[in-house]
Structure formats: structure tokens, C-alpha cells
C-alpha positions as a Markdown table, in Angstrom:
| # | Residue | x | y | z |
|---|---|---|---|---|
| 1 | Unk | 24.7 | -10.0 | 4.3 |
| 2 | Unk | 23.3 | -7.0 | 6.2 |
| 3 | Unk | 20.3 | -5.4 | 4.9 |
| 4 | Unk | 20.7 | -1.9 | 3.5 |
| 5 | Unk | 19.0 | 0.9 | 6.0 |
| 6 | Unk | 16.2 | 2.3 | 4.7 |
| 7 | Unk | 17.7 | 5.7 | 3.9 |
| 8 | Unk | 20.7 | 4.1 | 1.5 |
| 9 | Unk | 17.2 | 1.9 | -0.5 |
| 10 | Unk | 16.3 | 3.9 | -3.2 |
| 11 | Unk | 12.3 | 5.2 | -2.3 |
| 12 | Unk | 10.9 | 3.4 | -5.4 |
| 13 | Unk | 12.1 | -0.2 | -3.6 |
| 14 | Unk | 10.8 | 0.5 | -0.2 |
| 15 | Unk | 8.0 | -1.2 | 1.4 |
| 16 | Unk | 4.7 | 0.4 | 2.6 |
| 17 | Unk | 6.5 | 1.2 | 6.3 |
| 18 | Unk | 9.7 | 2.0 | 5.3 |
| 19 | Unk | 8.4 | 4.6 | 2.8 |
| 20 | Unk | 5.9 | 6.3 | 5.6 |
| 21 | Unk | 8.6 | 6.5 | 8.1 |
| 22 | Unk | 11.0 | 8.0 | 6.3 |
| 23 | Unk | 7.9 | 10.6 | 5.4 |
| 24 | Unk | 7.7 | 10.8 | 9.2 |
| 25 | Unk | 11.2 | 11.6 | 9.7 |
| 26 | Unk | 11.0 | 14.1 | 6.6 |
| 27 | Unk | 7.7 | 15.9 | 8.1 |
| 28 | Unk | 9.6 | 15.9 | 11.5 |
| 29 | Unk | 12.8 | 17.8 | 9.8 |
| 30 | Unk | 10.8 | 20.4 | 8.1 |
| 31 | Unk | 8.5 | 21.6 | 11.3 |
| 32 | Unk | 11.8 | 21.8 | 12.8 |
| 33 | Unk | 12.4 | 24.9 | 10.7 |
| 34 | Unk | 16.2 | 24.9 | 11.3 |
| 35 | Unk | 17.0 | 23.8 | 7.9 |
| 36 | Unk | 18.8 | 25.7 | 5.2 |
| 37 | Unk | 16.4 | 26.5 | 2.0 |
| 38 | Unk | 17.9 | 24.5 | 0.2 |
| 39 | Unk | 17.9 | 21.2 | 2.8 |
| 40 | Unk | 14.3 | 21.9 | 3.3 |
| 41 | Unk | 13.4 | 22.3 | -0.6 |
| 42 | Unk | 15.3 | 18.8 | -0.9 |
| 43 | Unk | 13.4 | 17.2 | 1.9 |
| 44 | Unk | 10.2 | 18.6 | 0.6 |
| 45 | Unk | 11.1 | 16.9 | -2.5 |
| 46 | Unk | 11.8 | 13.9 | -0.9 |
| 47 | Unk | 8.6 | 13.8 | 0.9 |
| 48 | Unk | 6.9 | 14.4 | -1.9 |
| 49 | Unk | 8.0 | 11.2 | -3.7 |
| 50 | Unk | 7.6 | 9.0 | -0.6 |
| 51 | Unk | 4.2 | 10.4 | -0.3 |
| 52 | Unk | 3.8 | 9.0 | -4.0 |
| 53 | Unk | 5.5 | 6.2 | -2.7 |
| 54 | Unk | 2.7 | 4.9 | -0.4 |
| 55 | Unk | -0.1 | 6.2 | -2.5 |
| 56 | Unk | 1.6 | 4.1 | -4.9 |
| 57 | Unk | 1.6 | 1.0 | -2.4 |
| 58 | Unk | -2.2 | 1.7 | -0.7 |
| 59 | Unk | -3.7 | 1.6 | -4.0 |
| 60 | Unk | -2.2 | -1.7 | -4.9 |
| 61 | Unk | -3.0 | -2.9 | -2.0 |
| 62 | Unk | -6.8 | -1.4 | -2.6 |
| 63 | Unk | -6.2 | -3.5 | -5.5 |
| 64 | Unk | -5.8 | -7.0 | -4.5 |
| 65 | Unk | -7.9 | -6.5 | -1.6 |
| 66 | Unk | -10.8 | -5.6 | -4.1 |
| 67 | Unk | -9.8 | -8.3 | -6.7 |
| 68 | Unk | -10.1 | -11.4 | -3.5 |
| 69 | Unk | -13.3 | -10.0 | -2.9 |
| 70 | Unk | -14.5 | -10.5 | -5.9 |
| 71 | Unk | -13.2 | -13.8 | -6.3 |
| 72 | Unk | -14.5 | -14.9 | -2.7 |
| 73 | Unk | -17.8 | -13.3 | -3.8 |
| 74 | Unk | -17.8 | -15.3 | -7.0 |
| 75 | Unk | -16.9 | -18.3 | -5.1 |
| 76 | Unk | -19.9 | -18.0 | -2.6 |
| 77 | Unk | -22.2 | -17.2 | -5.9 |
| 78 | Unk | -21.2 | -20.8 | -8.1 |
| 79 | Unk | -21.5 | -22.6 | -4.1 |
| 80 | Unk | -25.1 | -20.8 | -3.7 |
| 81 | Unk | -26.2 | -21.7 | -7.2 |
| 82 | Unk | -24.7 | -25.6 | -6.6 |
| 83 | Unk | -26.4 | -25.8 | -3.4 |
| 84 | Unk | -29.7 | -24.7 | -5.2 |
| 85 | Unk | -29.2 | -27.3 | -7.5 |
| 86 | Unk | -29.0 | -29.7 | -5.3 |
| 87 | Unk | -32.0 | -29.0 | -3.4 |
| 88 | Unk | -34.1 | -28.7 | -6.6 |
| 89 | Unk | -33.5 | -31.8 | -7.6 |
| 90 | Unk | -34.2 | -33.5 | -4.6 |
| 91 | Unk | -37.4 | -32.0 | -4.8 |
| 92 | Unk | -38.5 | -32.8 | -8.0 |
């Protein structure tokens, strides 16, 4: 089954590149300036909600990017304090 083009999938469903591409093509439209008021107040619109869009997507991304981090830091903190372990009582 074909995949729908980017411009038929609804802005909420698109990915990360498909949303700032479309914002590309949008922005490229507009500073065209051959557009009725209308067109353009419709693309503005448009752009406006794929802007969202990626916002949307960048800060969930921020998200789990932040959260492995942490994890990975958390990790490296019970390894450090095992290791410690170790070596103390070896010594003692």
C-alpha cells in the first residue's frame, strides 16, 4: 500500500522532517508574495501549526534525550559506588 504524501497526512501525524519541510515549502510560498490574501493567510496558518508541530517534536525529543542521561548517569553512579566497594573491602 503506497504511503500517503506528506501534504494529504494530517500535520499532527507527521514526523520531525516531514513537518519542517512542509514549513520550508510554506516559508518558500509566502516570500514569494504572489499569493492571494487569503492563500497567504492560510499558509501562514499552516505554518504556524507545523511550527508547533516541530516544537512539539524537538521538545520530546529534548525529553528522552535528557531522561537517558539521567539514567546513564545513574548507572555510572551505582557502577562507581560498586567499584568502591569492592576496593574497600579488599583493603580492609
Amino acid at each position: 500500500m503506497p504511503r500517503n504524501s506528506s501534504k494529504e497526512t494530517p500535520i499532527e501525524k507527521l514526523s520531525f522532517e516531514e513537518a519542517r519541510g512542509r514549513l520550508e515549502e510554506t516559508a518558500r510560498s509566502l516570500e514569494a508574495g504572489s499569493l492571494t490574501l487569503q492563500d497567504a493567510t492560510r499558509l501562514y496558518e499552516e505554518g504556524v501549526r507545523l511550527a508547533r508541530r516541530c516544537n512539539e517534536l524537538l521538545s520530546q525529543a529534548e525529553l528522552r534525550i535528557s531522561y537517558l542521561q539521567t539514567s546513564y548517569g545513574e548507572q555510572m553512579g551505582l557502577l562507581k559506588e560498586e567499584r568502591e566497594e569492592v576496593e574497600e573491602d579488599s583493603e580492609g
